[in-house]
N, C-alpha and C positions, 0 to 999 in steps of 0.2 A: 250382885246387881239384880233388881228384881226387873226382869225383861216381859213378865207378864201384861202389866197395865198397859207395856207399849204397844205388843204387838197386840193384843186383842183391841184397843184402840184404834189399829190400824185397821183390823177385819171388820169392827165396827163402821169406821169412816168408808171402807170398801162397799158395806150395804147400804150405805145412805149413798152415795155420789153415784151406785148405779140406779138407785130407784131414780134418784135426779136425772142421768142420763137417760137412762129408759121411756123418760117419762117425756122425753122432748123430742129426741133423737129419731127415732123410729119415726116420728110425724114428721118429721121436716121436710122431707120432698112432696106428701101433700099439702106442708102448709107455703111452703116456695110456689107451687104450680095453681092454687086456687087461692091464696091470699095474695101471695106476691106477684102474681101474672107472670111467673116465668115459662120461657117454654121447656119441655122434656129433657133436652138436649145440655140446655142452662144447668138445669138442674141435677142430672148426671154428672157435670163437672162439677159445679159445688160439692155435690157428697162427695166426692172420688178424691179432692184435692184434701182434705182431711186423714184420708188415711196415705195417701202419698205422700206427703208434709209427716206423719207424725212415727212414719218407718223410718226415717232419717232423723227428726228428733229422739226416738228413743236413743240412741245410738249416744247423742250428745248429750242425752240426760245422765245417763252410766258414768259417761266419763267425769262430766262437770260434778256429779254426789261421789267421785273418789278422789277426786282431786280439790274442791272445797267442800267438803261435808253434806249429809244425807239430807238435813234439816233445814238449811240454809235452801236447797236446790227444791223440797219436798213445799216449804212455803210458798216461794216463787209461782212455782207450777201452780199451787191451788189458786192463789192471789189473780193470776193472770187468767185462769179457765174460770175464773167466777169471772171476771170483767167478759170474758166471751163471751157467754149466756146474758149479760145485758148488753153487749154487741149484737147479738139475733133478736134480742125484744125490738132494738133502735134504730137496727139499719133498713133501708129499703130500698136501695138499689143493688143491680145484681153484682155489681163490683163492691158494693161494700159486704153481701153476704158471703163471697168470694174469698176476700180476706177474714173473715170472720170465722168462717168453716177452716180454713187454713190453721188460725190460732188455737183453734180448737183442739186441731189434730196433733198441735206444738207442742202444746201445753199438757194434754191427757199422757201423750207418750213422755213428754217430761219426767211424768210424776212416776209413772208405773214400777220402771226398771230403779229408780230410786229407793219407793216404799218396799217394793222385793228385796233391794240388796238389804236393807236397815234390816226386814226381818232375819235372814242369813246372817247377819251382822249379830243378832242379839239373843236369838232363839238357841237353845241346847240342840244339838246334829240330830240327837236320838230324838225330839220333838218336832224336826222339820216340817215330817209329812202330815202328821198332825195339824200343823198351824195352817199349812198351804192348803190341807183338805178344806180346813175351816174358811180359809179367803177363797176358795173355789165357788163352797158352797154360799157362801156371802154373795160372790158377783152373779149365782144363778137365782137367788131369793130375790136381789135385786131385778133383775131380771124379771123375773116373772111379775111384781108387783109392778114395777114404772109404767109399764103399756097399762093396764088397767089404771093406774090415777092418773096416766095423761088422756085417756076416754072422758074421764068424772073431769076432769079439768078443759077439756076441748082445746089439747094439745097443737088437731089440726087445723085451728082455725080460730087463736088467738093465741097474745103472745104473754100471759098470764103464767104459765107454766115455764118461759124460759129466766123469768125474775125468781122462779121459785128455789131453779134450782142453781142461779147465782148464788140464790141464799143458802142452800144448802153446803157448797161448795167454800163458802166462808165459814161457816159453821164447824166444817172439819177443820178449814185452816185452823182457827182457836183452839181447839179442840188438841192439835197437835204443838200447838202455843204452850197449852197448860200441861202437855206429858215433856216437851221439855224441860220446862220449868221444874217441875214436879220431881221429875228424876233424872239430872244432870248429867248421871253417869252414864247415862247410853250414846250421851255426846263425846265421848271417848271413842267410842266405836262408831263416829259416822265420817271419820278423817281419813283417808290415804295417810301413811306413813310416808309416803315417799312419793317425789313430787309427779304427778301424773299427766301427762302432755297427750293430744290428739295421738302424734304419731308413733308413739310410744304405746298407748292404749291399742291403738289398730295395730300396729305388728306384734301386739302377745296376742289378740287376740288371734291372727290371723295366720300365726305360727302352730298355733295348739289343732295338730290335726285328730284328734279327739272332738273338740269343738266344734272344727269346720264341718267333719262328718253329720255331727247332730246337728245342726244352722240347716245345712244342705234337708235332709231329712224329715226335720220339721218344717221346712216348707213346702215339702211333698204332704205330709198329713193336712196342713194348712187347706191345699189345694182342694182336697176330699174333705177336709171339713165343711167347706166353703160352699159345698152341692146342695145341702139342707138350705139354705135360704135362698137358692140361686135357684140350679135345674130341678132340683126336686120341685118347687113350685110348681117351677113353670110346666112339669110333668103329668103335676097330680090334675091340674088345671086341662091338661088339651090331650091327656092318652085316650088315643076312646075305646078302649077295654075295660076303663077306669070313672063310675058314676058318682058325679057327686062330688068330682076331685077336691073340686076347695075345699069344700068341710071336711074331708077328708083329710085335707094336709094339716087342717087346720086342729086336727083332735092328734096328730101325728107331733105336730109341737109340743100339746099339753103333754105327751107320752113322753119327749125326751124332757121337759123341764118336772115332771114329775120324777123321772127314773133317774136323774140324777142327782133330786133331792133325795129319794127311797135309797137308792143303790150302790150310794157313796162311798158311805161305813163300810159295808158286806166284800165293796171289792175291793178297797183299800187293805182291808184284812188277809183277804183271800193272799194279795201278792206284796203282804209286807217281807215276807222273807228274801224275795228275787231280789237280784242287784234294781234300782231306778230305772235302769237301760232297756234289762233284760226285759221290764213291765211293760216300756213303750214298744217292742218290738211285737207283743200281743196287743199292745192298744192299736196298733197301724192294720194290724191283720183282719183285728173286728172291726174297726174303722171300714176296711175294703169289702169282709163279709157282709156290714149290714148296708154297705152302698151295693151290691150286687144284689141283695135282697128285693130293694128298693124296685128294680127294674123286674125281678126274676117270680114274685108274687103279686099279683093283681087285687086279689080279696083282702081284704081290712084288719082278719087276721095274720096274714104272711107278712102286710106290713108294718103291725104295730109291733109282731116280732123282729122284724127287719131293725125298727128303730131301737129296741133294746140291745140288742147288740148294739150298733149303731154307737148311742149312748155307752155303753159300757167300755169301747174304743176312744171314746171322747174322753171319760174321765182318767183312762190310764193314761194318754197321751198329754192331758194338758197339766195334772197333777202332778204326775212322774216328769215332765218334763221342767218343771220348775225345780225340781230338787238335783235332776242333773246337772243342771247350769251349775246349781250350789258346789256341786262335787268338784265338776273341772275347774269352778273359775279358782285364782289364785287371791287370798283375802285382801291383798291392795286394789287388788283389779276386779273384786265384785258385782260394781257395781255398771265395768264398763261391758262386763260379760253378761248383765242380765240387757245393758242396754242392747248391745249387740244382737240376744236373741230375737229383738223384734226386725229384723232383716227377715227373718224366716217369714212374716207379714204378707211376702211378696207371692208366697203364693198363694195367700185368700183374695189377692189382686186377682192374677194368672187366673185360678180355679174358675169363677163363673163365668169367665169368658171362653173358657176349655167346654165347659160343659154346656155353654150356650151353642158353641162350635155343632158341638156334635150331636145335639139335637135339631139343629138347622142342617146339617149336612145328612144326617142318619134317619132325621123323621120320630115322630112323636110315635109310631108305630114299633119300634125299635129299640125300644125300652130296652131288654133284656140287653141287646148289645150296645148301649149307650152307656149302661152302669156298669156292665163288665168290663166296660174299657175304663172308667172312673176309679173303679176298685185297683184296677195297676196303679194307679194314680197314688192309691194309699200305699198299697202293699213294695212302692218303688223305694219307699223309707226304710224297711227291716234290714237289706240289708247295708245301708249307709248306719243303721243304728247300730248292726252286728261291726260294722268295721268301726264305728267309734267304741264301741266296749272294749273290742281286740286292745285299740290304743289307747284307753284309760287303765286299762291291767300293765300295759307294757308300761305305762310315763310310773303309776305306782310302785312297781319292781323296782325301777328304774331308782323311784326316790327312798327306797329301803337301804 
């Protein structure tokens, strides 16, 4: 089976639907609050019901791509998340954006844990990390371009930009139309063998205490990841030891979406030999180091070092962690196990509201011990990751 066309297909399709995303996404609240006349509060819910909505569709997306196939459920979702984005061109009331941000949320996590499993599904073990580095670096190139063509395009303040990337989002549908076609035999590999039901899916997953440790775990990184576009802002913004804050923050982004196009290769290498686990257990640590940084260096250099680490936490944690799911999950139950890990979602919820907390209770002045309580935040992962390794060696043993 030649699995290549598909999966690189897939990373392709992964860097077009974030530039589309990116390119919309990020405006929305000021295109809700100064086009739409919504007020602030409005407009908090709207974003917020997106990612609430779309933690509990990943869940249903897993299960429905192992129990009727990858492709079947992977179409759906594109088909439906391009009718979205001409949902936000057309609607203009707050109840119809309401639902719309909703679908949004439905549909993207739909797709996600689906296209994850099909690559597990089709990719050589020994090429995993490989392919996933490659979709990592896809959604941060994406990333980085979308904001700039939704600036050229005046994202925030017409709806030009949310047709665009309707289109884009059919584009892949077809796209992934002709790699079925094309190569039939990967639709062998997108079926459950065996018939896969809600409650059935939820008690294997929810029996594999390997799994629940890493779920738990990553939602503790989640929470610390979650500082860089929450508290860190609103830090660099109102410290007053700290001049200049916003530009500041704002060359502190270009540093992590640079460092982890640069730094990707070099650290993937670095820890190709450690078990997956043992990786994330150093990605949560730098995770916590470069959030304690954040608070604990003032000058521009302490913090652009702060963000390197930082970054360097980020890519063991989110790379490594895609390939762990691969390892636990059981190959009937792939797909309900990549869905599942977006439960772990809940703590980029929790997180900005943690760390809003404690910049309102602790003061802007109090940096050092705002981050250092953050970085527990991270560092609360190692060892739920140490105790799910424990029980991946032991279910292994187990299965010899």
């Amino acid at each position: 089976m030649n699995w290549r066309p598909v999966v690189w297909s897939l990373v392709a399709g992964t860097f077009l639907s974030r530039i589309g995303t990116y390119m919309t996404m990020p405006f929305l609240a000021i295109y809700l609050h100064q086009v739409a006349g919504m007020e602030a509060g409005w407009v908090g819910t709207v974003i917020g019901v997106s990612f609430l909505v779309g933690m509990f569709s990943s869940f249903l997306g897993g299960v429905w791509s192992d129990r009727f196939g990858r492709y079947p459920i992977m179409l759906i979702s594109l088909l439906g998340w391009s009718a979205t984005f001409v949902g936000f061109a057309m609607v203009q009331t707050w109840l119809g954006f309401f639902l719309v941000s909703a679908c949004n949320g439905f549909f993207r996590n739909l797709f996600e844990p689906t296209s994850k499993a099909l690559i597990g599904d089709i990719a050589p073990p020994e090429k995993l990390m490989h392919v996933f580095r490659a979709r990592y670096l896809a959604i941060n190139a994406g990333a980085a371009l979308g904001p700039l063509a939704g600036v050229y395009l005046g994202s925030a303040h017409t709806t030009g930009p949310f047709w665009v990337t309707a289109g884009i989002c059919l584009s892949y549908l077809l796209l992934l139309v002709v790699v079925s076609i094309r190569f039939p035999a990967t639709a062998v590999w997108t079926k459950s063998r065996q018939s896969v039901t809600f409650r059935k899916a939820w008690q294997a997953a929810a029996i594999d205490r390997a799994f629940r440790s890493y779920l738990l775990g990553s939602s503790f990184v989640y929470a610390a990841y979650a500082q860089m576009e929450s508290t860190l802002a609103q830090y660099m913004a109102n410290a007053p030891g700290i001049t200049d804050g916003i530009q500041l923050y704002s060359w502190l982004v270009l540093t992590n979406t640079i460092a982890v196009l640069s730094l990707q290769a070099p650290v993937m290498r670095l820890f190709r030999r450690k078990p997956p686990i043992a990786a994330l257990q150093w990605g949560a640590l730098l995770l916590g180091a470069g959030l304690f940084g954040f608070g604990a260096f003032p000058s521009w250099i302490g913090l652009v070092l702060s963000m390197v680490v930082f970054t360097v936490g980020e890519l063991l944690c989110f790379v490594m962690g895609e390939i762990v799911v691969q390892e636990l999950a059981p190959s009937e139950l792939r797909g309900t196990y990549f869905g599942a890990s977006g439960l772990a979602f809940i703590g980029q919820g929790v997180g900005p509201w943690l760390g809003g907390f404690l910049l309102e209770t602790l003061g802007f002045s109090r940096g050092l011990l705002v981050f250092a309580l953050l970085m527990l935040t991270a560092w609360c992962a190692v060892p739920l990751f140490m105790r799910a390794q424990i029980w991946q060696q032991q279910s292994q043993k187990a299965g010899l």
